[in-house]
C-alpha positions, 0 to 999 in steps of 0.5 A, a space after each residue: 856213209 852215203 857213196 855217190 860219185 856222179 859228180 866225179 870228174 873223170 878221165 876217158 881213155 881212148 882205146 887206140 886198137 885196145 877192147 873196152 871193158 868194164 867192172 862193177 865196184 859194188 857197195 851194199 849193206 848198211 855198213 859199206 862193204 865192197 864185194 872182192 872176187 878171187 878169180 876161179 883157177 879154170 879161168 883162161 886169163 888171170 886165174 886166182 886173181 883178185 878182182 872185181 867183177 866185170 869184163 869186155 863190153 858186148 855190142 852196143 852196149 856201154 860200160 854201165 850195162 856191161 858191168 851190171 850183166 857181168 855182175 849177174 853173170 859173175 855173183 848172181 847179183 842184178 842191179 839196175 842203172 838207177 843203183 850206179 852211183 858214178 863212173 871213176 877214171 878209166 884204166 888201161 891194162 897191159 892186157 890190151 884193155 882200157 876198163 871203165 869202174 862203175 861203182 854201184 850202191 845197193 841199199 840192202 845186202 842181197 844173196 851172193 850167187 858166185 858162178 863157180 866157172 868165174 868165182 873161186 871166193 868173194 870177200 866182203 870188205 868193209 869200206 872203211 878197211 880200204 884206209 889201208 895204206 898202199 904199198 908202191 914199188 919199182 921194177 926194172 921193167 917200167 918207170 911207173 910205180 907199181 900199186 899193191 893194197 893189202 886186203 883180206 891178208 893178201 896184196 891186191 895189184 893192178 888193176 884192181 888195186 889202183 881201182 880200188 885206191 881211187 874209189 877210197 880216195 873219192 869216197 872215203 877223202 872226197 879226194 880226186 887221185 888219178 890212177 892210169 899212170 899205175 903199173 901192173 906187176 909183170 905177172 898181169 902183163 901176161 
């Protein structure tokens, strides 16, 4: 399965007041997979989260560079820019946050290094097991729908959810699905 979405049109979000950030949707092997961290309960924000590696853009840097640095940083993994392989649509967070994905396609299967401070667990998930179908529910606190994937027999939620149903419906469907208007479980408003 070749993954390459450089010709993937996507939509910027201005960041009005907001911080950007960035994640690393990382896909290795022969056999796609995608790296899936559950996020380490030391952490200040969002411990034992699902989510993909990344974080807030250093000075000067874009979203590329900060996604490859966090991926080091996070699983011990180095990646260089010639390796991404397409920018999807960025997503703004009720955390105060507009996250750019930037998927990256490694040929090999390198050693994972998770940094224990950052990474309780990594899941290795095929790409074609994201054909899941998603689950979108109502709560009284938004008119958007709120996205879950369930993965790795858990149900992944926004933000990383609606990341990763876009990067399925790109490279698994060649399909163009805009995802910013997905909602965040109230337990990641926080």
């Amino acid at each position: 399965m070749d993954i390459d979405l450089r010709d993937f049109e996507r939509v910027a979000i201005p960041l009005d007041g907001r911080r950007a950030a960035a994640v690393a949707i990382v896909v290795s092997g022969a056999d796609p997979a995608i790296w899936l961290t559950r996020r380490a309960s030391g952490m200040r924000a969002h411990p034992g989260q699902f989510a993909l590696p990344g974080g807030r853009l250093d000075a000067g840097e874009d979203a590329v560079a900060a996604a490859l640095r966090e991926l080091a940083e996070e699983l011990g993994v180095t990646a260089s820019r010639d390796e991404c392989v397409g920018l999807l649509d960025d997503y703004p967070t009720r955390s105060g946050y507009v996250i750019t994905p930037v998927v990256v396609r490694l040929g090999g299967t390198p050693r994972l290094r998770p940094n224990p401070a950052e990474v309780a667990h990594v899941d290795v998930i095929p790409v074609r097991d994201l054909a899941v179908e998603p689950r979108f529910l109502t709560i009284p606190e938004s008119d958007r729908p709120v996205i879950q994937l369930p993965l790795v027999g858990h149900l992944v939620h926004a933000p990383t959810a609606a990341v990763l149903y876009q990067f399925r419906e790109a490279a698994l469907y060649g399909r163009t699905t805009r995802v910013a208007h997905l909602e965040q479980p109230v337990f990641a408003w926080r």
